[in-house]
C-alpha positions in Angstrom: -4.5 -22.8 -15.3 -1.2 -24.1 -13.7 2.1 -23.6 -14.9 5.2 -25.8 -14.7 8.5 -23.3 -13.7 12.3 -23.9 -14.1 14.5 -21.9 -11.8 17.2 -19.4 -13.0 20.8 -19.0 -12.6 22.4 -16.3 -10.3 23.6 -13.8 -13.1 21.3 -10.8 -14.5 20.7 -7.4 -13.5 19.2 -6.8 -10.3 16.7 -3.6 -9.6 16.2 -3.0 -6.1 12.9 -1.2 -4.4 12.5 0.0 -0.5 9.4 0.6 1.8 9.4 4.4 2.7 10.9 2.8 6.3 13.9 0.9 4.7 12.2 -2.5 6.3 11.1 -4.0 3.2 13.0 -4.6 0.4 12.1 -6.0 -3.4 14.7 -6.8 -5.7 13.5 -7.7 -9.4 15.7 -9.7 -11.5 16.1 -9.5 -15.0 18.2 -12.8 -17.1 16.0 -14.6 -19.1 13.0 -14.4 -17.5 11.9 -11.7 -14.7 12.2 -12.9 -10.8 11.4 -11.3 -7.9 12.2 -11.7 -3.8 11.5 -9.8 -0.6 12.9 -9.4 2.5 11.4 -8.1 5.9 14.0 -6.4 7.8 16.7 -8.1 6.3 14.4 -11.8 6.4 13.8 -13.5 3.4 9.7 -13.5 2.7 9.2 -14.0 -0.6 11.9 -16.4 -2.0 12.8 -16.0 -5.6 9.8 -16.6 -8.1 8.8 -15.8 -11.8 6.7 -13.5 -13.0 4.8 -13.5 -16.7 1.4 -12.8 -18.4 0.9 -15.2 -21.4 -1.3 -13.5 -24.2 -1.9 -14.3 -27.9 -0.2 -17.0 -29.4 1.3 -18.3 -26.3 3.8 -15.1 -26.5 5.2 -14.7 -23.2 5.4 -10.8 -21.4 8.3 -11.8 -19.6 10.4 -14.1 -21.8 13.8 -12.5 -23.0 12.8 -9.3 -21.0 14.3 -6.3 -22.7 14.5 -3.2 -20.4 14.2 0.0 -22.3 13.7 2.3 -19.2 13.8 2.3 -15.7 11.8 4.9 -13.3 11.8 5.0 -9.3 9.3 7.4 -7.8 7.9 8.5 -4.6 4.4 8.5 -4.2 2.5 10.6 -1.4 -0.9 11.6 -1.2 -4.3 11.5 1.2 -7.2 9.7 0.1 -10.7 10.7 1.8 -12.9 7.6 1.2 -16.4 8.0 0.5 -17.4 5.2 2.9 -14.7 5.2 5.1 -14.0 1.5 7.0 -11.0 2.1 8.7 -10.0 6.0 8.6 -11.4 9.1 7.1 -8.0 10.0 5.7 -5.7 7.8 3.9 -2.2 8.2 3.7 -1.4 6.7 0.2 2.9 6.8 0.9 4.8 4.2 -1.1 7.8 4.1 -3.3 7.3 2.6 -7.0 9.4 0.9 -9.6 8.5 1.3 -13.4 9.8 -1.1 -15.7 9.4 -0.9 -19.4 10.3 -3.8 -21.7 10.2 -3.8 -24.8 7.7 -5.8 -26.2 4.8 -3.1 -25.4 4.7 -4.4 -22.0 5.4 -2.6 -18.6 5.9 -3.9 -15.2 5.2 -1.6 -12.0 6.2 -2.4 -8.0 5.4 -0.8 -5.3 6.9 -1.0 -1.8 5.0 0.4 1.1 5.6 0.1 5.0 3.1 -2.6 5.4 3.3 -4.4 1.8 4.1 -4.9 -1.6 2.4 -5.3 -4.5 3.3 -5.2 -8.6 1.2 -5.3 -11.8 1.2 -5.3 -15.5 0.5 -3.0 -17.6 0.1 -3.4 -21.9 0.3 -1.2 -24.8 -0.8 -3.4 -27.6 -3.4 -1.9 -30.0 -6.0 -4.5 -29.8 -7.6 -7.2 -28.0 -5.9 -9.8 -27.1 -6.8 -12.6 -25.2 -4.9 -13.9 -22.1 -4.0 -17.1 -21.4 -2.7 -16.8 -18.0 0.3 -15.5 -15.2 3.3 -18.0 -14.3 3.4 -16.7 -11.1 5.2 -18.3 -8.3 5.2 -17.3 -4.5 7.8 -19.1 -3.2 8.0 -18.7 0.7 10.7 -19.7 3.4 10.8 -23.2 4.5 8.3 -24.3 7.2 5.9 -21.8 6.7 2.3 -22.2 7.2 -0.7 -21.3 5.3 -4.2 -19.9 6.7 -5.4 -21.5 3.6 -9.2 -21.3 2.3 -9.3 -24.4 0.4 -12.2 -24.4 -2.4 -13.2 -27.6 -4.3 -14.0 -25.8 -7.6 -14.4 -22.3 -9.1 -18.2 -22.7 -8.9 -18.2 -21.1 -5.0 -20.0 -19.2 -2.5 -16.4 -18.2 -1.3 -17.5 -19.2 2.0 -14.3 -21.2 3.5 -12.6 -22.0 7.0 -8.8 -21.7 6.9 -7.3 -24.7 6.7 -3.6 -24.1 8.8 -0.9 -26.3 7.5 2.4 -26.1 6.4 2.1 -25.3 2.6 4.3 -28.0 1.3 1.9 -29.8 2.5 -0.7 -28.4 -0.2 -0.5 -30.6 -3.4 -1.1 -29.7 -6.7 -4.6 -30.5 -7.4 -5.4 -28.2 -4.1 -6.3 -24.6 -4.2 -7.7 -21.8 -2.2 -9.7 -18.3 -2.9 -7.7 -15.0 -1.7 -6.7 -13.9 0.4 -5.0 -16.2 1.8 -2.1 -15.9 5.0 1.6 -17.5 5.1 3.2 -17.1 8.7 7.0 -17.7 8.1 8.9 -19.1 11.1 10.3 -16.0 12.1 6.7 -14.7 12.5 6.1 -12.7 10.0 3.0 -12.2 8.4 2.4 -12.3 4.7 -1.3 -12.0 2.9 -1.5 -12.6 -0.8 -4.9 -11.2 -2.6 -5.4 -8.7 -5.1 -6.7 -5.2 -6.0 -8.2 -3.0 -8.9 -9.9 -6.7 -10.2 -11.9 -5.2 -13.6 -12.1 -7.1 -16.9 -10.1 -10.0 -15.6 -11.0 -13.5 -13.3 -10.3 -13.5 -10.1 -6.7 -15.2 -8.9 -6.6 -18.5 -7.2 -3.8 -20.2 -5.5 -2.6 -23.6 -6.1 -0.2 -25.9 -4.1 3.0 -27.6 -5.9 3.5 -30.3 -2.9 6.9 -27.8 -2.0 7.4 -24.4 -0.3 5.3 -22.4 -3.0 2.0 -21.1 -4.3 1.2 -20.6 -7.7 -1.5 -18.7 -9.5 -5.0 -20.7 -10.7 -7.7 -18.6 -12.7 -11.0 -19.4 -13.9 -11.2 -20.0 -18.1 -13.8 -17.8 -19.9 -17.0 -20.2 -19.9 -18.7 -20.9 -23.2 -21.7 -22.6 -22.3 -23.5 -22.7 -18.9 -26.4 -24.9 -18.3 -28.5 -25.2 -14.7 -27.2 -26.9 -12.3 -29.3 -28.8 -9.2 -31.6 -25.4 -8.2 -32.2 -24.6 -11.9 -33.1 -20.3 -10.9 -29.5 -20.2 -9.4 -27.1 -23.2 -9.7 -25.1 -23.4 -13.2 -22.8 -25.8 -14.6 -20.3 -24.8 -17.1 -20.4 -27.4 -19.8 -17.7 -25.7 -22.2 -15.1 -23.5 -21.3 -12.1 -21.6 -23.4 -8.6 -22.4 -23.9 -8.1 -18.7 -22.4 -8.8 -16.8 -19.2 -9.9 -13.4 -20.8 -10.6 -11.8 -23.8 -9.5 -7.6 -23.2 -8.6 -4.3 -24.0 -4.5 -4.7 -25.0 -4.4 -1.4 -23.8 -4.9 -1.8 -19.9 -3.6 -2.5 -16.6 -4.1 -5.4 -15.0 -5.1 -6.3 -11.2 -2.4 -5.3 -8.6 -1.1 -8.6 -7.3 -0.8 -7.8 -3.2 0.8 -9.0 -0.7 0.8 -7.6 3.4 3.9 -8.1 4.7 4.0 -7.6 9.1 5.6 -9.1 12.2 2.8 -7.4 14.2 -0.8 -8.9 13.5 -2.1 -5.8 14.4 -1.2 -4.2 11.3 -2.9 -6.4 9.5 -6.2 -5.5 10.3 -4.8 -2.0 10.3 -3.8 -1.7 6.6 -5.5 -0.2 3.8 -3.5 -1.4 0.9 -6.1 -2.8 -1.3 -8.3 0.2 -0.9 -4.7 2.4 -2.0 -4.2 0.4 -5.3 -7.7 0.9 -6.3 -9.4 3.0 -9.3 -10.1 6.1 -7.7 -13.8 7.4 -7.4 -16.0 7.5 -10.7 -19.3 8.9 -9.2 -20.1 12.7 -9.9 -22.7 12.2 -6.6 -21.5 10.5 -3.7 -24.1 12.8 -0.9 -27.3 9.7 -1.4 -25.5 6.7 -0.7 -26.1 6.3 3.1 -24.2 3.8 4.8 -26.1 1.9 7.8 -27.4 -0.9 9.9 -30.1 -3.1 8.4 -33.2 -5.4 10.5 -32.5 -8.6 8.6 -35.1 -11.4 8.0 -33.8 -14.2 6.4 -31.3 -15.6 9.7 -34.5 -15.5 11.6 -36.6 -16.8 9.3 -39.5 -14.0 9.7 -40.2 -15.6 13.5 -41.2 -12.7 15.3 -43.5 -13.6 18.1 -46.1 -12.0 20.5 -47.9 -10.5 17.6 -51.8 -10.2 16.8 -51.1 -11.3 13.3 -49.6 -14.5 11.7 -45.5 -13.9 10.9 -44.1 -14.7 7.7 -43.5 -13.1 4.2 -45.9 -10.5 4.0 -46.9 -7.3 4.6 -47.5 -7.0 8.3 -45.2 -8.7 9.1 -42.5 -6.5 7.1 -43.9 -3.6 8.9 -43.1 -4.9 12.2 -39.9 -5.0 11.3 -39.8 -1.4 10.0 -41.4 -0.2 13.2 -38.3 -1.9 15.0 -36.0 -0.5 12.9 -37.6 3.1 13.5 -37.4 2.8 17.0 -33.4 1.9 16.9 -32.9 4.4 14.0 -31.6 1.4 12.0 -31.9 2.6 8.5 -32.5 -0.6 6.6 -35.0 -3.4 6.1 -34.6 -5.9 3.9 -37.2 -8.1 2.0 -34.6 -11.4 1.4 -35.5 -14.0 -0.8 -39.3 -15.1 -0.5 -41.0 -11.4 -1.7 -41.5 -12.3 -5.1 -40.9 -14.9 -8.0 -36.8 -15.8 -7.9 -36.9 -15.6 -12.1 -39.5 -12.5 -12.3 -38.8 -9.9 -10.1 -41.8 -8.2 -11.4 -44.3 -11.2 -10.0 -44.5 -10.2 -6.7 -46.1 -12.4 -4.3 -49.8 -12.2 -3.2 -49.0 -11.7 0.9 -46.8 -8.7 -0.3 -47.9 -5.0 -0.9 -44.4 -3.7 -1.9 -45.8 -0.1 -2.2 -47.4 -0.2 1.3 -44.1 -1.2 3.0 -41.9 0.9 1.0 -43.7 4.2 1.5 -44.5 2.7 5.5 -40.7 2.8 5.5 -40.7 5.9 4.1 -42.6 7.7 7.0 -40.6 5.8 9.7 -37.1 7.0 7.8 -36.4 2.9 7.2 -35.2 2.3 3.7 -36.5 -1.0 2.3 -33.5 -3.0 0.2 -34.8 -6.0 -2.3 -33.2 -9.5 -2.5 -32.7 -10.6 -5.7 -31.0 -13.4 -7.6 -28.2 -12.1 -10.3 -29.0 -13.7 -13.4 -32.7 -12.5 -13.4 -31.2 -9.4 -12.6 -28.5 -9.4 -15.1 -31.3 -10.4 -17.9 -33.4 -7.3 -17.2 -31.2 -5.3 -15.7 -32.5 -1.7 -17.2 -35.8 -2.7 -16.6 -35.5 -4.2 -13.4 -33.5 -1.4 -11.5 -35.5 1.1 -13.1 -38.4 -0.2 -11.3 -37.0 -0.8 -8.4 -36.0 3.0 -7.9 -39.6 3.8 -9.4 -41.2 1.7 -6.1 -38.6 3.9 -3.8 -36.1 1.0 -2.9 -33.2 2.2 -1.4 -30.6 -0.9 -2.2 -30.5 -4.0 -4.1 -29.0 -7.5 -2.6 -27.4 -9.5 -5.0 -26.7 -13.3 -4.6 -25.6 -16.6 -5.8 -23.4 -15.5 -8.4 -20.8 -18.1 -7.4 -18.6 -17.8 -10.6 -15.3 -15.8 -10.7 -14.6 -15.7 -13.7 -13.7 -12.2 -16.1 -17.6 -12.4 -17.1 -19.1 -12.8 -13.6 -16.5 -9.6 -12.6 -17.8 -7.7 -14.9 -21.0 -7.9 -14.2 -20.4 -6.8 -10.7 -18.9 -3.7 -12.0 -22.1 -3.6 -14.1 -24.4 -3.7 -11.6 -22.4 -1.2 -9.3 -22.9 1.3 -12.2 -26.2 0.9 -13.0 -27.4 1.0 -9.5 -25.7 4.0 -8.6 -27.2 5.4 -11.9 -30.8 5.0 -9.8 -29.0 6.0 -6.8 -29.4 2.5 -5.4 -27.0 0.5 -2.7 -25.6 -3.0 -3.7 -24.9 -5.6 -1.3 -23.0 -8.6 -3.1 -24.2 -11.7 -1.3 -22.9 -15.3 -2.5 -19.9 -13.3 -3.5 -16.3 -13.5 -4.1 -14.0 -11.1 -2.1 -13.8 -7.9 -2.8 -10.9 -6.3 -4.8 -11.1 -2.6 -4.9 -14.5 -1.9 -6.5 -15.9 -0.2 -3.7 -13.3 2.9 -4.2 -14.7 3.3 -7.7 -18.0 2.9 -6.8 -18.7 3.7 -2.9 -22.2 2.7 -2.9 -21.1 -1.2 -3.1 -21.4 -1.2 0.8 -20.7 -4.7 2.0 -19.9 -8.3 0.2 -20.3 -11.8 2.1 -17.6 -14.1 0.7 -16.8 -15.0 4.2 -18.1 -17.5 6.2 -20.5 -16.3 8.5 -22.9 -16.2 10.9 -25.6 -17.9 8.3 -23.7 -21.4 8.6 -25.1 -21.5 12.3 -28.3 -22.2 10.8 -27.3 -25.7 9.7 -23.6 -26.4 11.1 -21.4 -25.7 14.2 -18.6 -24.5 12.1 -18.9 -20.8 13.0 -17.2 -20.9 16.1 -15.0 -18.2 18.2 -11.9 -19.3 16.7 -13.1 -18.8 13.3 -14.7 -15.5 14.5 -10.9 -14.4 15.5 -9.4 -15.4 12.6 -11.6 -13.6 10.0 -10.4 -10.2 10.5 -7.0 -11.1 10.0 -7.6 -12.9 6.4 -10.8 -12.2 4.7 -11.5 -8.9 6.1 -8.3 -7.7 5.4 -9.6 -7.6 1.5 -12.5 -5.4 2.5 -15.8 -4.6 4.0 -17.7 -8.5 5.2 -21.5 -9.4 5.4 -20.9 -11.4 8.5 -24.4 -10.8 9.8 -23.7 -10.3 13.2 -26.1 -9.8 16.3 -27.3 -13.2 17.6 -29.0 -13.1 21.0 -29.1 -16.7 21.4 -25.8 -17.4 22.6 -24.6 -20.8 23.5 -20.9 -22.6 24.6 -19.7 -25.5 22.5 -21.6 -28.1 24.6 -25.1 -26.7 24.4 -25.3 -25.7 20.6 -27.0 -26.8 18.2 -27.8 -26.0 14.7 -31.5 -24.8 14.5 -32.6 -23.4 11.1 -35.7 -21.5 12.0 -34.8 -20.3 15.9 -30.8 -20.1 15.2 -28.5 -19.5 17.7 -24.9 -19.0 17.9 -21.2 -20.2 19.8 -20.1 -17.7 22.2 -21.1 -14.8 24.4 -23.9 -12.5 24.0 -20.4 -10.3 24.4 -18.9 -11.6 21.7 -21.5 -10.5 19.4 -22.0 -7.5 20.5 -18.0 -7.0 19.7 -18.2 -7.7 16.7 -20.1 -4.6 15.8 -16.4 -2.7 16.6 -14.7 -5.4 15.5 -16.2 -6.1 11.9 -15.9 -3.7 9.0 -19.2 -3.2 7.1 -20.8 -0.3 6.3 -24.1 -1.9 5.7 -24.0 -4.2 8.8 -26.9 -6.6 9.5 -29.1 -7.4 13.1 -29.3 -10.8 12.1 -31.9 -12.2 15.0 -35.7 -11.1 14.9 -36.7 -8.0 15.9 -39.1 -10.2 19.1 -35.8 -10.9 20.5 -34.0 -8.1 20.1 -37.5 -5.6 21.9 -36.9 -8.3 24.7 -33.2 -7.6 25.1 -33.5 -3.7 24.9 -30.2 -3.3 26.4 -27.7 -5.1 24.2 -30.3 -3.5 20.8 -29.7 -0.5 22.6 -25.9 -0.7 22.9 -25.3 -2.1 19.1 -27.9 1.1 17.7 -25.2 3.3 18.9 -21.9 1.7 17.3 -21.5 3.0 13.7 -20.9 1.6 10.7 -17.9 3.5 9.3 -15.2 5.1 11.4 -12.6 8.2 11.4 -9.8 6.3 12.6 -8.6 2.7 14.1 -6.4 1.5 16.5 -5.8 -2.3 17.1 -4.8 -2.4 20.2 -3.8 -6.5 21.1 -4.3 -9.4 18.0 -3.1 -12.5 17.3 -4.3 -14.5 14.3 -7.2 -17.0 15.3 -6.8 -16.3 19.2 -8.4 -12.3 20.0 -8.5 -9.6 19.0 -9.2 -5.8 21.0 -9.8 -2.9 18.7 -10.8 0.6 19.4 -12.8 2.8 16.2 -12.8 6.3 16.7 -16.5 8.3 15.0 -16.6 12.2 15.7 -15.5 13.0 19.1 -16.4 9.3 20.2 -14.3 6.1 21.1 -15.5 2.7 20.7 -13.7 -0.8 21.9 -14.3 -4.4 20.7 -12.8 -7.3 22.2 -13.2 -11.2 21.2 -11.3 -13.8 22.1 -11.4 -18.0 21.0 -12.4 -20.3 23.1 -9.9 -19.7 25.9 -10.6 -16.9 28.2 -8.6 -13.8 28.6 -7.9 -11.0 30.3 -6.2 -7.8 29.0 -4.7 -4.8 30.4 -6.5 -1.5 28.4 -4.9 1.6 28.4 -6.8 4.5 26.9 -3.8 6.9 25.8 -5.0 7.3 22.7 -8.2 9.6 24.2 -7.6 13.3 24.2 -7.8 14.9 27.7 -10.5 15.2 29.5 -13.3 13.6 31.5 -15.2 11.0 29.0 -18.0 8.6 29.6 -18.1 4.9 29.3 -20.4 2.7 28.9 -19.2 -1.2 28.7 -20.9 -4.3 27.8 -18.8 -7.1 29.5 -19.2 -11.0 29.6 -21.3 -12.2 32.5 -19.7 -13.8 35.9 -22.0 -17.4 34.2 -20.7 -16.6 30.8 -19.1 -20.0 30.8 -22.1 -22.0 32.0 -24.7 -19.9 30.3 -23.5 -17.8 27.0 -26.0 -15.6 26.8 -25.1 -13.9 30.4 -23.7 -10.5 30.1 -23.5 -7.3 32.5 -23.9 -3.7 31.8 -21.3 -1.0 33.6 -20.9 2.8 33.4 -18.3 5.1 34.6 -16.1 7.7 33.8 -12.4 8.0 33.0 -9.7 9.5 31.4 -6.6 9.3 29.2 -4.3 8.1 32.1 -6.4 5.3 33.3 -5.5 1.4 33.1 -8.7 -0.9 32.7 -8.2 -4.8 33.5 -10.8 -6.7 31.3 -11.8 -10.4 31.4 -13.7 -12.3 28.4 -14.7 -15.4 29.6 -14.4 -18.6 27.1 -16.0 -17.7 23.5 -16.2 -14.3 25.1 -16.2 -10.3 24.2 -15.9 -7.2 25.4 -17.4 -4.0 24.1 -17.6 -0.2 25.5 -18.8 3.2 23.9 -16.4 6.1 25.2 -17.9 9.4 24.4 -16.5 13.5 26.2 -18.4 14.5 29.0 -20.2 17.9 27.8 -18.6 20.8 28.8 -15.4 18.8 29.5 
């Protein structure tokens, strides 16, 4: 839905809201319609730009505002996520602005150090159906945009960032969140959006000028199939409205990140922090963990007495790799059974044998499954799948965003956790918060990743650096990781059965530090991965969530050097684009003592031959300085653990 917007005069009453640090400042205007601005240290960010929520009978929350109270608090408090992808305490520190208006309407801000966001929130005794939000983020002249352009709201959210300036974005354009603005001075602003429930997801449209304004997906009335009739859908009839809900709610936190240091980016927790809290009783079964994935490879293990494919052998192989790593996870993608009955499993496949085979190694099996015959049978469905001993469900090619298709995602997470079942939300759109509510919705895709290489050359290091500046900065990615054929920009090619990818072996092995995912895939067949012990060896030990993490050297779309902290042990990741690098480390963020490292770095032939990659141990200590090189498409990893007794 876009909206046409007229700009205000200068008079009206002004409220103003600080970061806890003084740098960021909001100031929310009240004349005849609400505005708001920010500034970064004293830098204008966010230009002047309206904000309303049109509801029943085109009536306007925002039109004539009428302040009947005004409340500024201070909010402090720790979070201890369940899952934790970034630290295992949360400092929740922000300053908030309540605005009530009279109209049963309410408008909240909140300035923290590294952000701002603001919601609304409604008191009106019944449903009411929304229409939409004039919402326009108007940002300082010659800004560009890191902008994930989508052709419809039928999506796998699967987008490259398209940098331009973004009055170069016309109207008819639009992009998924989040989505990046770097102003000229340099800093950093991400737009996206947390504690989505009962509500589409926001889109962002260009006006052909300096601003973004909001897009969101109509309530669909009649869905017919589309090209693959189990999984494609076309909406044939669509509402006037965007939602149908509760009067009495809140609605999602519009977010933004607002940094002059990339770093931070990657750093911040924000969307986690303006989440529902935790609604689970039992948190102690959901088991975060690395998973031998089939589909990448397409089942072509090799050097075998037995022919590979979708069947039970086969599956056991992979479970006995798995075992041996201690990976925790198999998974049976697409192929095990019949995509509309998930009860009409295939002849080749004894489900039973290879769950309760997984069972004795410790390997939890997780099922594939498509959403809508899912969604149909839902009860019945992930009641047998807990009754087989499944550990996890993988849910795919949902596609839509709209207020239905985020509901059920919120279904699903509550079922499943009913049967004490993990959810990985494949063909997904970002995610928005859920995961606090609901910790055992481990990963989502909604990135564009490693898959692609299957069929294009579009996954390349560039793109690899850029994605945990933009999409991962909304939450845990299903990159897939873990390719061991490795290949520079002049010797790949897309092969969909024996895939490879662009870059070092280094680079993916970084990426196990670098990307946040706490159920993170081995994409490349388990063949490979016996045959290169050392790198399987290296990525078994590098967890999945972390205690704490430092970003040590970014920059948007060029590198990136990260160090994750897990008990009493360090670990580094290091990509860089296609230009080689070298870096400077300093390890004063170790505690003293003697520790042990162990470093996977790029290969002197890196350059000529991707896959080249040398193995180095040593000890050191707090005060040391460490130069490291990444060759072209390169990376850099290293586990740092205490020497016993030390």
């Amino acid at each position: 839905m876009l909206l046409i917007f007229n700009f205000l005069p200068v008079f009206g009453k002004i409220y103003q809201l600080n970061s806890p640090d003084g740098k960021i400042n909001v100031n929310i205007k009240i004349d005849r319609q609400i505005t708001w601005s920010v500034f970064y240290e004293n830098k204008p960010v966010i230009l002047p730009g309206i904000i309303s929520l049109i509801i029943d009978d085109q009536q306007v929350l925002g039109d004539q505002p009428k302040v009947i109270s005004a409340k500024q608090t201070t909010i402090k408090q720790e979070i201890h996520p369940v899952v934790p992808t970034k630290f295992k305490t949360i400092t929740d520190y922000c300053n908030e602005l309540t605005l009530q208006f009279k109209g049963k309407y309410t408008l909240v801000f909140r300035a923290y150090d590294d952000g701002v966001a603001y919601r609304f929130i409604t008191d009106i005794p019944k449903q009411i159906k929304v229409y939409g939000e004039e919402t326009y983020f108007a940002f300082p002249d010659k800004s560009i945009v890191y902008f994930p352009e989508e052709k419809s709201f039928i999506s796998h959210y699967e987008r490259l960032y398209r940098i331009t300036e973004i009055d170069s974005i016309a109207r008819d354009q639009f992009c998924s969140l989040p989505a990046l603005i770097s102003t000229e001075d340099g800093i950093k602003v991400l737009v996206t959006e947390a504690d989505l429930y009962d509500y589409p997801n926001m889109f962002l449209f260009g006006t052909g000028s300096h601003a973004l304004i909001a897009g969101f997906p109509k309530v669909p009335l009649e869905i017919k199939p589309g090209r693959y009739a189990d999984r494609d859908m076309i909406i044939t009839k669509e509402a006037d409205y965007i939602a149908t809900t509760d009067g009495c709610r809140s609605f999602p936190w519009r977010v933004f990140f607002i940094t002059d240091d990339d770093r931070k980016l990657v750093e911040s927790t924000l969307v986690f922090k303006l989440s529902r809290p935790l609604a689970l009783e039992e948190t102690e079964w959901i088991r975060p963990g690395k998973v031998a994935w089939d589909w990448w490879n397409a089942w072509n293990i090799y050097g075998v007495d037995f022919r590979a494919g979708i069947n039970t052998e086969t599956y056991k192989y992979y479970i006995d790799f798995a075992s041996k790593y201690c990976i925790e996870y198999i998974i049976l993608d697409e192929g095990w059974s019949n995509t509309t009955d998930l009860f009409d499993i295939i002849p080749d496949i004894n489900l039973q044998e290879i769950i309760l085979y997984g069972k004795e190694k410790n390997v939890g099996v997780i099922l594939w499954t498509l959403w809508k015959p899912l969604d149909d049978n839902l009860d019945q469905a992930l009641d047998q799948f807990a009754e087989w001993g499944a550990k996890g469900i993988k849910v795919d090619f949902m596609q839509l965003a709209d207020q239905d298709m985020v509901n059920f995602y919120e279904r699903i997470a509550r079922e499943a956790a009913k049967r004490k079942l993990i959810v990985d939300f494949h063909g997904a759109f970002k995610p928005s918060g859920l995961r606090r509510a609901y910790p055992n919705v481990l990963t989502y895709e909604g990135v564009k990743g490693l898959e692609n290489s299957k069929w294009s050359d579009l996954i390349t290091p560039g793109h690899d650096v850029t994605l945990p500046f933009t999409r991962m900065v909304a939450g845990p990615m299903d990159y897939t990781p873990g390719a061991m054929v490795n290949a520079m920009k002049n010797n790949f090619h897309p092969f969909f059965t024996r895939p490879m990818s662009q870059g070092t072996r280094c680079h993916q092995i970084a990426m196990y530090v670098v990307y946040e995912s706490p159920l993170q895939m081995l994409a490349d067949n388990p063949s490979n991965y016996l045959k290169e012990h050392e790198c399987t060896d290296f990525i078994a030990k590098i967890p999945v969530t972390w205690d704490d993490t430092k970003v040590l050297n970014a920059k948007v779309g060029e590198y990136i050097v990260i160090a994750r902290k897990k008990e009493n042990t360090w670990y580094i990741g290091a990509m860089t684009d296609w230009e080689a690098r070298e870096f400077e480390l300093v390890f004063d963020f170790l505690e003293e003592g003697i520790y042990d490292i162990e470093i996977m770095e790029d290969g002197i032939n890196a350059d000529r031959y991707a896959s080249d990659y040398k193995k180095i141990t040593g000890e050191i200590t707090r005060d040391n300085q460490m130069k490291i090189k990444l060759a072209k498409g390169g990376g850099w990893a290293a586990v740092i653990s205490r020497k016993t007794g030390r």
